[in-house]
Structures are given as structure tokens and as C-alpha cells.
PDB file with one MODEL, atoms N, CA, C and O in Angstrom:
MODEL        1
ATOM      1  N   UNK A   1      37.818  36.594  11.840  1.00  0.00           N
ATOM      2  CA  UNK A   1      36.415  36.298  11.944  1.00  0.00           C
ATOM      3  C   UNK A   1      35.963  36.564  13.388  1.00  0.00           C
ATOM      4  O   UNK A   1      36.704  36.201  14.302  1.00  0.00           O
ATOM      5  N   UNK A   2      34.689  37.230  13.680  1.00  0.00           N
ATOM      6  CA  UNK A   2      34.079  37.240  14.818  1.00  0.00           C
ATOM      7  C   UNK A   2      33.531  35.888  15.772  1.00  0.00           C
ATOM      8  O   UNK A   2      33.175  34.864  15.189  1.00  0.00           O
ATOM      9  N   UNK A   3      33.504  35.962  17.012  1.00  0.00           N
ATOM     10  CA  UNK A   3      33.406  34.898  17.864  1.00  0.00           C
ATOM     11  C   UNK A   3      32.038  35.173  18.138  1.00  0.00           C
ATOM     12  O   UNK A   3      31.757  36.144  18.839  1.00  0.00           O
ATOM     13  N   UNK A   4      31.002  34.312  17.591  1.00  0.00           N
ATOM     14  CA  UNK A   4      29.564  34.435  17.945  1.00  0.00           C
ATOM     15  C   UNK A   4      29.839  34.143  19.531  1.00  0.00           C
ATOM     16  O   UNK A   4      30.789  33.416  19.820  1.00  0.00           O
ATOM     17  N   UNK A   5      28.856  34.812  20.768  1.00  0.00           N
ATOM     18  CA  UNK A   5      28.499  34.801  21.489  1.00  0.00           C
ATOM     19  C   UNK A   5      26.909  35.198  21.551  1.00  0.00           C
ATOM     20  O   UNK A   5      26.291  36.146  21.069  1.00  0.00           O
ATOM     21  N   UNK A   6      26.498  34.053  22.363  1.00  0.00           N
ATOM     22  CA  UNK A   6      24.626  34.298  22.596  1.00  0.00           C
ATOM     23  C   UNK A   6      24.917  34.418  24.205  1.00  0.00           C
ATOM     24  O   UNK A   6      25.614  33.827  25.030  1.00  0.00           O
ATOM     25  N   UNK A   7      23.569  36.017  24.182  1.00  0.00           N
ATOM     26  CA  UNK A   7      23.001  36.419  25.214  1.00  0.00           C
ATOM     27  C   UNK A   7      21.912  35.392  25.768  1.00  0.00           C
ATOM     28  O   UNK A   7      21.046  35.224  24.909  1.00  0.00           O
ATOM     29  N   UNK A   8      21.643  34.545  27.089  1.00  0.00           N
ATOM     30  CA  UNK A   8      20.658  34.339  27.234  1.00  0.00           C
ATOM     31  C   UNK A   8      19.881  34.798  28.220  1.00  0.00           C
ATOM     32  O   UNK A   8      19.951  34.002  29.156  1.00  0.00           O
ATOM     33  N   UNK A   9      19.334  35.494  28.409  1.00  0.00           N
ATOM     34  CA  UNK A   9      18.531  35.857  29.500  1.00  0.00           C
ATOM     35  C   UNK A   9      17.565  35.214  30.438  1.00  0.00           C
ATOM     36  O   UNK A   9      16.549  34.772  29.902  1.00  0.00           O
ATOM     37  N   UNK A  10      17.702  35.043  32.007  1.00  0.00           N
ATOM     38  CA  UNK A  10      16.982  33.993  32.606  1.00  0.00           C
ATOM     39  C   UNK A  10      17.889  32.546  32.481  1.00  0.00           C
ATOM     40  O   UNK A  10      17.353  31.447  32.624  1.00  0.00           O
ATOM     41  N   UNK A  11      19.331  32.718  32.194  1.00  0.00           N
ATOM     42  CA  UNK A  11      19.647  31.198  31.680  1.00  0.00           C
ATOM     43  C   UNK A  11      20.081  30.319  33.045  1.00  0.00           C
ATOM     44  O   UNK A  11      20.608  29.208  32.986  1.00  0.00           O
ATOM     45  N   UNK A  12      19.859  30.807  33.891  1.00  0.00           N
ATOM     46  CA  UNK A  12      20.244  29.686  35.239  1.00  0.00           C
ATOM     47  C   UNK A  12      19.558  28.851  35.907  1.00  0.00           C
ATOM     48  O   UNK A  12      19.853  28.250  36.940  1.00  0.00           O
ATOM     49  N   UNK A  13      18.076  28.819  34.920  1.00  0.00           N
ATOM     50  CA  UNK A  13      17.296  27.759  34.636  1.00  0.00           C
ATOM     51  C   UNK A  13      16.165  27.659  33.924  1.00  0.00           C
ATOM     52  O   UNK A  13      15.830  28.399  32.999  1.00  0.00           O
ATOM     53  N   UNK A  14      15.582  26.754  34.351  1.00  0.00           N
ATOM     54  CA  UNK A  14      14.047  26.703  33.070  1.00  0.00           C
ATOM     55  C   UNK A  14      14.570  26.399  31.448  1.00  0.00           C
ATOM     56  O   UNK A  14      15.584  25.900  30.959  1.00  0.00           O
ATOM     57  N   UNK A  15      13.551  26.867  31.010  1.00  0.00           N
ATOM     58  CA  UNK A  15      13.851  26.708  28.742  1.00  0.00           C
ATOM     59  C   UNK A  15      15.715  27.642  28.929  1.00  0.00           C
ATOM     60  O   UNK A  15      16.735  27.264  28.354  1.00  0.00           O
ATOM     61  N   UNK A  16      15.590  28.990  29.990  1.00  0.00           N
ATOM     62  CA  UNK A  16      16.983  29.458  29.029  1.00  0.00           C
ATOM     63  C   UNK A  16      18.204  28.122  29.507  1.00  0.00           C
ATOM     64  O   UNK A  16      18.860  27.609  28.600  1.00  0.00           O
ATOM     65  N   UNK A  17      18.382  27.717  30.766  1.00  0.00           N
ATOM     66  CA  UNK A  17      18.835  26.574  30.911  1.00  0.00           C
ATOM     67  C   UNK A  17      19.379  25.205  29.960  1.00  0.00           C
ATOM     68  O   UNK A  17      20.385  24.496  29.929  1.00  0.00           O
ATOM     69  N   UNK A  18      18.435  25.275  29.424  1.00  0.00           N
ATOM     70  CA  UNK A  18      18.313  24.329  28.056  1.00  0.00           C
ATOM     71  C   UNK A  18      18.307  25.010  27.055  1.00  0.00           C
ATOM     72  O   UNK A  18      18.165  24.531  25.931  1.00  0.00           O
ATOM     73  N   UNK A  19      18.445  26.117  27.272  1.00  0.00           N
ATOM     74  CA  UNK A  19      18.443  26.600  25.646  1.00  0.00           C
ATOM     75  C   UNK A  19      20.576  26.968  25.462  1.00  0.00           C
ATOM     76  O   UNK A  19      21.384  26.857  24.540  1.00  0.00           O
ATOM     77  N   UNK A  20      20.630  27.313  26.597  1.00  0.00           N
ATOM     78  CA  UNK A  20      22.424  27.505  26.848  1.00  0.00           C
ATOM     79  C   UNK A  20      22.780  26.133  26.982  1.00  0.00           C
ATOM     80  O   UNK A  20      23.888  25.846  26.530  1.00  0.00           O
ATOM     81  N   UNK A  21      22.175  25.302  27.444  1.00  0.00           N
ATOM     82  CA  UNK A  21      22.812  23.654  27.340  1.00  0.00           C
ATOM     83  C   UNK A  21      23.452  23.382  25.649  1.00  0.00           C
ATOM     84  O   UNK A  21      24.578  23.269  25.165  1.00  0.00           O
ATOM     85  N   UNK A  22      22.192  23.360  25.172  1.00  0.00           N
ATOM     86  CA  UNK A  22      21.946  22.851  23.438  1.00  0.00           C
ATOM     87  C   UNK A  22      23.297  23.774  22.897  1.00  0.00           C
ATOM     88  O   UNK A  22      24.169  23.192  22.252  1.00  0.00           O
ATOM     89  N   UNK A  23      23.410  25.087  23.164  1.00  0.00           N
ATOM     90  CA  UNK A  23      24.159  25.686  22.276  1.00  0.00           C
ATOM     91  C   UNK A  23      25.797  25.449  23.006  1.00  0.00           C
ATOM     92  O   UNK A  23      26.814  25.764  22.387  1.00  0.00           O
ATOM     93  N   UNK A  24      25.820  24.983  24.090  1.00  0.00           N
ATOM     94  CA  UNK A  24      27.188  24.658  24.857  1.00  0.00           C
ATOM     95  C   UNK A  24      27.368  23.425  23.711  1.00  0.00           C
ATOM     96  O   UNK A  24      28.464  23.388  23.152  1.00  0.00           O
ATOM     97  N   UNK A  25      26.619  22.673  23.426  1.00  0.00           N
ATOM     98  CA  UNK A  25      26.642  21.526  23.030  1.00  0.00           C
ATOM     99  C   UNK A  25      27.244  21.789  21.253  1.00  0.00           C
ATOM    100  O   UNK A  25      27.987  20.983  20.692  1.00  0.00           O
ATOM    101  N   UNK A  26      26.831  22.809  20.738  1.00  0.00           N
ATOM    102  CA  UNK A  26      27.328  23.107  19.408  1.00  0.00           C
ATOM    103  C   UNK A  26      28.480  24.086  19.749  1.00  0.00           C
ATOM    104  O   UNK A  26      28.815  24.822  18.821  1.00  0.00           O
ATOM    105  N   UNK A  27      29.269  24.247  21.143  1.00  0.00           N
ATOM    106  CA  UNK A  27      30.508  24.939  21.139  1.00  0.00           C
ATOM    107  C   UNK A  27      30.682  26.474  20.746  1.00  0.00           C
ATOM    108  O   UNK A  27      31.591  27.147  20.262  1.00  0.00           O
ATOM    109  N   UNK A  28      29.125  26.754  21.270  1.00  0.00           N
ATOM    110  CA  UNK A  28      29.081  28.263  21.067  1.00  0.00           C
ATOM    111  C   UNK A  28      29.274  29.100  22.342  1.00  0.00           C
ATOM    112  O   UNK A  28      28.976  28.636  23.443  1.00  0.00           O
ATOM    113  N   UNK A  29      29.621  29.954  22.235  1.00  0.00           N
ATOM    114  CA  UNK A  29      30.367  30.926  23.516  1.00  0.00           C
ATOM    115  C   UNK A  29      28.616  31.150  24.096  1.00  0.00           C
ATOM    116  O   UNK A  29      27.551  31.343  23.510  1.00  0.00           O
ATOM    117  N   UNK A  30      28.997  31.011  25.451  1.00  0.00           N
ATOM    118  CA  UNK A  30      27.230  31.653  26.182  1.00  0.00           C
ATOM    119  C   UNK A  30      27.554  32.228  26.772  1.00  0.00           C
ATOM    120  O   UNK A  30      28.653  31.986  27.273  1.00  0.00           O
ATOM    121  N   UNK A  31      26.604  33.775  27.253  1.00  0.00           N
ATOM    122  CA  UNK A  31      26.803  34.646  28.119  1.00  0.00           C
ATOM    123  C   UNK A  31      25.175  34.161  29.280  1.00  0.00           C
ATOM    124  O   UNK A  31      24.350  33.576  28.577  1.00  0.00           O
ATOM    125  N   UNK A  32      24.872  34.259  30.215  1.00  0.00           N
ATOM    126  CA  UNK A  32      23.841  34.107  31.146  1.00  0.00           C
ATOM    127  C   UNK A  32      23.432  35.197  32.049  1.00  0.00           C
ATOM    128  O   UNK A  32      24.183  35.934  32.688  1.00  0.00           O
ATOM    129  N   UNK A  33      22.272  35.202  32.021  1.00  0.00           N
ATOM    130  CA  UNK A  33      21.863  35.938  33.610  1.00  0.00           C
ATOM    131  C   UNK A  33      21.186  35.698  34.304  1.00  0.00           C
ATOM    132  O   UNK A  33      20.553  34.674  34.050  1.00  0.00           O
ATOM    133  N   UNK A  34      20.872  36.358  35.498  1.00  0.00           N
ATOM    134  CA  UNK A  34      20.267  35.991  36.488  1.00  0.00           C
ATOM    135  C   UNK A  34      20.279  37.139  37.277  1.00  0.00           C
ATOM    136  O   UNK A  34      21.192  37.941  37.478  1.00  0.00           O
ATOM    137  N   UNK A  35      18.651  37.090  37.874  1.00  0.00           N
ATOM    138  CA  UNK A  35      18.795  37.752  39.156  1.00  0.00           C
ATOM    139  C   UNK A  35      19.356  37.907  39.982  1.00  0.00           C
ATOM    140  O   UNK A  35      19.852  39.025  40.119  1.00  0.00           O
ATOM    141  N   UNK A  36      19.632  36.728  41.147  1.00  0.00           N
ATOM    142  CA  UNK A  36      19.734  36.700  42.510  1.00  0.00           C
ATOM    143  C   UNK A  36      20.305  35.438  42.831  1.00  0.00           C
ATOM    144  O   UNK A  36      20.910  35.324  43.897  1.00  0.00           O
ATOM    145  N   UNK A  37      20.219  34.686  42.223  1.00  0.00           N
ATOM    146  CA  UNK A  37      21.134  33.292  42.519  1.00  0.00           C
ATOM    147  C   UNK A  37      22.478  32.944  42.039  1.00  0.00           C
ATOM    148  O   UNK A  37      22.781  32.073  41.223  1.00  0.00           O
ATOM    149  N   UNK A  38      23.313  33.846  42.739  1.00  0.00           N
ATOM    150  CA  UNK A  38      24.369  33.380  42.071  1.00  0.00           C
ATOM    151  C   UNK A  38      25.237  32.340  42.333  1.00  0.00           C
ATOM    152  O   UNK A  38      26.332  32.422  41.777  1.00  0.00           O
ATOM    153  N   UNK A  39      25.045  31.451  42.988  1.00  0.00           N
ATOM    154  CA  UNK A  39      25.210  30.376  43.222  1.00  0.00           C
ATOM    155  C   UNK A  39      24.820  29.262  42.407  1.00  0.00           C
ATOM    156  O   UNK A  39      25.586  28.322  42.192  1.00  0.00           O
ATOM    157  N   UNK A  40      23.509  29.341  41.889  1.00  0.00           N
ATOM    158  CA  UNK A  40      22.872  28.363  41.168  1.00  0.00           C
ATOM    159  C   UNK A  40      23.327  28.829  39.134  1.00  0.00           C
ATOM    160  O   UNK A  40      23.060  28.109  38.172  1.00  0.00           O
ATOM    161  N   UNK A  41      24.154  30.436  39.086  1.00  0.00           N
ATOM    162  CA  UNK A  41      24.009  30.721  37.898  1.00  0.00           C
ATOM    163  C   UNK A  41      25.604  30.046  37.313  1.00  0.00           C
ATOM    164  O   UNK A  41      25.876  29.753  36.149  1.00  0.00           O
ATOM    165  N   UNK A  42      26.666  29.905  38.764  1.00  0.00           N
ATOM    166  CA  UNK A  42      27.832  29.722  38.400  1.00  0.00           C
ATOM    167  C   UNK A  42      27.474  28.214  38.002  1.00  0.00           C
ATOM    168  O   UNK A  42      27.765  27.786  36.885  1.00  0.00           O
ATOM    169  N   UNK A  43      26.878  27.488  38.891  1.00  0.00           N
ATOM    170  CA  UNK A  43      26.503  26.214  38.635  1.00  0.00           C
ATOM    171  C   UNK A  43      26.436  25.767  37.283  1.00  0.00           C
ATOM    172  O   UNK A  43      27.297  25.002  36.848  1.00  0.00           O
ATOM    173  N   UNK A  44      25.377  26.223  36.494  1.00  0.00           N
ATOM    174  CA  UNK A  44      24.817  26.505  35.409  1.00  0.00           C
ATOM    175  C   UNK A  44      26.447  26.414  34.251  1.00  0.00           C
ATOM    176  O   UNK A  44      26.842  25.543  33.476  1.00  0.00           O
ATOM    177  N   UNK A  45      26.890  27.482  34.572  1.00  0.00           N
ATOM    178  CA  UNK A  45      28.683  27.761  34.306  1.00  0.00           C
ATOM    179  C   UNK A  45      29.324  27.077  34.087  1.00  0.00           C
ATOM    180  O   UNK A  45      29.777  26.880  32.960  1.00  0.00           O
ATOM    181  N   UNK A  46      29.673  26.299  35.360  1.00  0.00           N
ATOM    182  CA  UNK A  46      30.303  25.044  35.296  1.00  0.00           C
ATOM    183  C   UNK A  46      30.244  24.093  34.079  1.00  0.00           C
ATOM    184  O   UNK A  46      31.020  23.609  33.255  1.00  0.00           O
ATOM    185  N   UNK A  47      28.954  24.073  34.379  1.00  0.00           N
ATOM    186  CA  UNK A  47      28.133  22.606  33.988  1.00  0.00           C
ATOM    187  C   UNK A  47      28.568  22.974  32.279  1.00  0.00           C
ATOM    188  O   UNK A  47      28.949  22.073  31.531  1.00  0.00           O
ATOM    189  N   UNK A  48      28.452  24.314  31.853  1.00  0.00           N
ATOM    190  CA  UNK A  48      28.737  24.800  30.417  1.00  0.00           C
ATOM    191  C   UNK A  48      30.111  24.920  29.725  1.00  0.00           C
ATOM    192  O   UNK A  48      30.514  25.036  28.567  1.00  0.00           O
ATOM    193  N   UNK A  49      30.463  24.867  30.537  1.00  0.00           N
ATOM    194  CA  UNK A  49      31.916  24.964  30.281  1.00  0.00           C
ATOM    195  C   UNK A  49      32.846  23.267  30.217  1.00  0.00           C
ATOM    196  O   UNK A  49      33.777  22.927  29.486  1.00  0.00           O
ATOM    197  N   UNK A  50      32.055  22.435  31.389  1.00  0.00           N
ATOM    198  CA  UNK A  50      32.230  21.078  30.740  1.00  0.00           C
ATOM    199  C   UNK A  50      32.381  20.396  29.129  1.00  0.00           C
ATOM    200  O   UNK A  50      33.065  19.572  28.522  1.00  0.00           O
ATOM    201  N   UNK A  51      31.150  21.429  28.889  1.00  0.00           N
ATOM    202  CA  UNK A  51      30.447  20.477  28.372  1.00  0.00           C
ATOM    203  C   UNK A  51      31.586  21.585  26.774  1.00  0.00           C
ATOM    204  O   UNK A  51      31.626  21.288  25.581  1.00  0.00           O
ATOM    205  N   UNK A  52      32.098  22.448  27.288  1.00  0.00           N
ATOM    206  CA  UNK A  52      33.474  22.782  26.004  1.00  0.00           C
ATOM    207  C   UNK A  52      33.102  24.251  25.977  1.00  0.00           C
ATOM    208  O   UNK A  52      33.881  25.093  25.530  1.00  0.00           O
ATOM    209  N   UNK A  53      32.084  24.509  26.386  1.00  0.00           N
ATOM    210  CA  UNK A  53      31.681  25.999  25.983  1.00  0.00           C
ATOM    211  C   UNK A  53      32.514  26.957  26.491  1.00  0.00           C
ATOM    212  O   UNK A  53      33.275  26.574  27.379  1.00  0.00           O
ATOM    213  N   UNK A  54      32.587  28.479  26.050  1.00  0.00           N
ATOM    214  CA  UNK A  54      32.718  29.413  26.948  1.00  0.00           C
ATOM    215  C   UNK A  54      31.544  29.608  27.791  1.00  0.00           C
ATOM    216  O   UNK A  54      30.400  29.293  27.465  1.00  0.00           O
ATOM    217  N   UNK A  55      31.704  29.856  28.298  1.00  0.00           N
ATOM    218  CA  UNK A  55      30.431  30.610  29.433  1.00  0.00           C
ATOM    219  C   UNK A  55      30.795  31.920  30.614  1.00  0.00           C
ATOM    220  O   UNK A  55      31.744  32.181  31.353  1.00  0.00           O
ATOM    221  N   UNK A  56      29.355  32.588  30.279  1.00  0.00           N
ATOM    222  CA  UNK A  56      29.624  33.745  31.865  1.00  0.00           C
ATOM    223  C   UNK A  56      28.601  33.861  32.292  1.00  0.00           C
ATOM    224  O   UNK A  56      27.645  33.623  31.554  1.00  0.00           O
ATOM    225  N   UNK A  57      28.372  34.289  33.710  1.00  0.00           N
ATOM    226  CA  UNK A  57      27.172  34.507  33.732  1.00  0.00           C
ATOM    227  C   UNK A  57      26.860  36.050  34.272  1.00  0.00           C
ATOM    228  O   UNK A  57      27.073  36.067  35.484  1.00  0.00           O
ATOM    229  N   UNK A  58      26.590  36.862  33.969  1.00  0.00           N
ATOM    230  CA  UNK A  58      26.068  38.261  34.408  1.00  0.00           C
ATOM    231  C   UNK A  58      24.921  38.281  35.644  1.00  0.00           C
ATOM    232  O   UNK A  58      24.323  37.230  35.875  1.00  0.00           O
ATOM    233  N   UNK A  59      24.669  39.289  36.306  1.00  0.00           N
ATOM    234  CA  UNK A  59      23.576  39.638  37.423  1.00  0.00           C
ATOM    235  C   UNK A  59      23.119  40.634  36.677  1.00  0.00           C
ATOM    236  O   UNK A  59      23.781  41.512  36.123  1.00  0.00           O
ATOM    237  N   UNK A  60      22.102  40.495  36.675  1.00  0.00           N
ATOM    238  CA  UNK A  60      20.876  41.661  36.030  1.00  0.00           C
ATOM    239  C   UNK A  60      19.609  41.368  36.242  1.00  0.00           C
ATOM    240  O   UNK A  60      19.234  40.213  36.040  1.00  0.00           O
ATOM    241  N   UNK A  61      18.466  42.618  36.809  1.00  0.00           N
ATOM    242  CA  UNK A  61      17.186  41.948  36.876  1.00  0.00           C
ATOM    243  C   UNK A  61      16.547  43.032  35.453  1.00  0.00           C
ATOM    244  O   UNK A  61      16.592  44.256  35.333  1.00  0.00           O
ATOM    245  N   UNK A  62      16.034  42.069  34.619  1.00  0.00           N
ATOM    246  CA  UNK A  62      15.052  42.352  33.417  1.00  0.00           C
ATOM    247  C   UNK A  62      14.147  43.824  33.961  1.00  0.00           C
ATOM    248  O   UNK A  62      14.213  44.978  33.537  1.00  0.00           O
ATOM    249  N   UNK A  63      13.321  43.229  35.047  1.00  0.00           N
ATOM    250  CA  UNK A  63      12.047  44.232  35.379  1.00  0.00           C
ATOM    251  C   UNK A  63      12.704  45.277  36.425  1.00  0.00           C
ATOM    252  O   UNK A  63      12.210  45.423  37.544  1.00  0.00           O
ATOM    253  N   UNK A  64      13.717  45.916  36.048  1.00  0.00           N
ATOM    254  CA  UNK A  64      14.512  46.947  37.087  1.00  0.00           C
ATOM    255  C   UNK A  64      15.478  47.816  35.605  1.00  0.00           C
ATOM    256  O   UNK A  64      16.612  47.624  35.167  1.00  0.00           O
ATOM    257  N   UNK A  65      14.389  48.769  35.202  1.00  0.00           N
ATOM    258  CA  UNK A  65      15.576  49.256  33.792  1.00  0.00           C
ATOM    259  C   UNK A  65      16.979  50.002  33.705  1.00  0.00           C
ATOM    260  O   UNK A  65      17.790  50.173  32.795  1.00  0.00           O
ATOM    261  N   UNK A  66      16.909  50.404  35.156  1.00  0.00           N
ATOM    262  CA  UNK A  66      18.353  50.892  35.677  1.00  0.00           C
ATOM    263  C   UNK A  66      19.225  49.819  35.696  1.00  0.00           C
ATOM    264  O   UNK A  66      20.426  50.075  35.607  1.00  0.00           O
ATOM    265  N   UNK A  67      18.804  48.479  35.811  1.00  0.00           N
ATOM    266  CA  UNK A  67      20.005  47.326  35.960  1.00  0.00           C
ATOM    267  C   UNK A  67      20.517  47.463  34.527  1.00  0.00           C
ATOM    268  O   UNK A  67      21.668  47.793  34.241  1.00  0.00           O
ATOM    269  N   UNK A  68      19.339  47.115  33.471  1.00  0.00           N
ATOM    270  CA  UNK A  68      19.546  47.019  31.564  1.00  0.00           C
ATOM    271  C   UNK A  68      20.786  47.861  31.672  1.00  0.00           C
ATOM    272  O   UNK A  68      21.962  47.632  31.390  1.00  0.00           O
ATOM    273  N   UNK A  69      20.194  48.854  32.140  1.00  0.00           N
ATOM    274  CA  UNK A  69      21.702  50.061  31.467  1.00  0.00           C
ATOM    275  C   UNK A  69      22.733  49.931  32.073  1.00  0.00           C
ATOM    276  O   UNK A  69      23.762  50.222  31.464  1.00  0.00           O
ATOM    277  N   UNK A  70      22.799  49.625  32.969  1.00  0.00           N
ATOM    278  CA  UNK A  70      24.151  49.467  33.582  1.00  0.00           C
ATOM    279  C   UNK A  70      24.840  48.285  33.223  1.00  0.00           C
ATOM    280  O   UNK A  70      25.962  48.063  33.677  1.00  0.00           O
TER     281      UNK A  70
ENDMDL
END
């Protein structure tokens, strides 16, 4: 069987924050991103992985379409 993993985009804070919390919380694998804080995204990480999850967090900026593809 396949290992659901959710993309969240923006998840190192705000709604995606809480939206990767809730699903850490049902023991679903999370992937994250973030711009520029990677400090605050490992954080985020941590905190997800406590809580039983997998977690990662990726660097990517949304409004830069050369980042998407790469």
C-alpha cells in the first residue's frame, strides 16, 4: 500500500501551519514549504514530528516559477 503524504504549501505558518498540525495529529506524513525562513520551517518540523508525524520541509518560493520546477 502507498504512504499518503500531503504537500503543504506556505506551511511554516499561518492556516498551512495548522493545517500540517491537524494532519500530524491524524499521523499523516507532511511535506512543507517555505520561502526564506528556514529556521522557523525546521521549527514547524520539529514540532511535527513530536507530535508522531513524518515531516520535511522544502525551500521554494510559489511566485518565482523557476523555483516550481526545480
Amino acid at each position: 500500500m502507498k504512504k499518503l503524504v500531503i504537500l503543504i504549501t506556505g506551511g511554516s505558518q499561518g492556516i498551512g501551519k495548522a493545517i500540517a498540525e491537524k494532519l500530524a495529529n491524524e499521523h499523516v506524513a507532511v511535506a512543507i514549504t517555505y520561502a526564506g525562513n528556514k529556521a522557523k520551517a525546521e521549527k514547524v518540523v520539529d514540532g511535527l514530528k513530536e507530535m508522531g508525524a513524518e515531516a520535511a520541509a522544502f525551500q521554494f518560493d510559489l511566485h518565482d516559477f523557476s523555483s516550481v520546477k526545480n
